[in-house]
N, C-alpha and C positions, 0 to 999 in steps of 0.2 A: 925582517920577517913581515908578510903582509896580512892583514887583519880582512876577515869576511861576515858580513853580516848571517847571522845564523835565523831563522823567523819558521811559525807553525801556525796554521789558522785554526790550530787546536788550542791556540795559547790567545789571550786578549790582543788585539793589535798595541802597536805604543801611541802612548797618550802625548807625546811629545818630542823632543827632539832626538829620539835614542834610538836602538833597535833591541830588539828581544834579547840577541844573545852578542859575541863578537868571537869570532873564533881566530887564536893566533897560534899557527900551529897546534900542537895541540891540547893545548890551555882555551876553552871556554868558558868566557864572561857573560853568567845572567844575569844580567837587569835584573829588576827587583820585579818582584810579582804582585799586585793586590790579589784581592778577593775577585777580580773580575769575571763576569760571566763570556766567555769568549763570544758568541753568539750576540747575545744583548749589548754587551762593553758596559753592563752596568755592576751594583756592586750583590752578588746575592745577598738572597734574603736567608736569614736564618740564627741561628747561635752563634757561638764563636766556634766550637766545633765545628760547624758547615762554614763558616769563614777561612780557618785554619788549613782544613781538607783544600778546597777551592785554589789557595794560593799553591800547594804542594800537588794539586793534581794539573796548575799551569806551569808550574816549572819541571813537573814531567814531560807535559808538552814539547816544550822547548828542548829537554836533554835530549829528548829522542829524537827530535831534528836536527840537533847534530849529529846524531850517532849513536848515542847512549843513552843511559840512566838516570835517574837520583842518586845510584852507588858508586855514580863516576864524579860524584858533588865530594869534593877534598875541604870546601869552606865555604859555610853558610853563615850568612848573617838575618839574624831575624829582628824583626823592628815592632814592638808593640807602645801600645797608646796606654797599658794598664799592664804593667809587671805582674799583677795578681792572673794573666792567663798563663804565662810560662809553664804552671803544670801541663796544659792541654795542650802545648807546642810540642811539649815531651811527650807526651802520652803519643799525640799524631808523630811526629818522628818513628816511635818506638813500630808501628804500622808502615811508613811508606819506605824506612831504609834500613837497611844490615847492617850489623856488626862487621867493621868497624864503622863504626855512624862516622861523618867527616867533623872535621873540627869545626868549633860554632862559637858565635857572638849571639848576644840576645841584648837590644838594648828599647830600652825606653825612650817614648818620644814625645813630645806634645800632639803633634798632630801628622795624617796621611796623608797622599794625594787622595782625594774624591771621599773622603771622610772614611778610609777604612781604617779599621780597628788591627791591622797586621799587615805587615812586607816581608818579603823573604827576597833575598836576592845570595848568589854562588858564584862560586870557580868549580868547575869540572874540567877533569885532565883523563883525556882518551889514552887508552894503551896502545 
């Protein structure tokens, strides 16, 4: 099966040797997302709430450039610096996606690319 790079200039460019998304048939792989401001490529400013937002409204970016959703996200993995935000992952979740929410990881990390305090990165599968 052959793999397509998937990409949105609503979404941050890559910071390195990846691409935004990778579509194989139709199984779409997101890279992980910072807090980045697509525009600036820096990291916003704000709470973690506006940081939280920021990542989930660039991996919208990206699903919609393939085709779809966030509701087409089957598994997320979320990567925070401080286990004590997890409520506010859930809380933003409980905002950007429906029931059935996709299956998730949340893990703790020491540190981000570019000093951000959260990643999010998916599988989405198109019908």
């Amino acid at each position: 099966m052959s793999k397509q790079p998937v990409s949105s200039d609503k979404a941050p460019g890559a910071i390195g040797a990846y691409s935004q998304a990778i579509a194989s048939g139709a199984t779409i792989y997101l890279s992980g997302q910072i807090p980045l401001d697509p525009a600036t490529m820096q990291l916003v400013e704000g709470d973690m709430d506006v940081q939280i937002a920021r990542v989930f409204d660039n991996l919208r970016a990206v699903t919609e450039a393939a085709g779809g959703g966030l509701d087409d996200i089957v598994k997320l993995n979320v990567y925070l610096t401080d286990l004590a935000d997890f409520p506010r992952v859930n809380a933003a979740m409980a905002q950007y996606f429906e029931k059935p929410y996709p299956a998730r990881a949340a893990v703790g990390v020491a540190a981000l690319p570019m000093g951000a305090r959260v990643e999010a990165e998916g599988i989405m599968v198109l019908a």
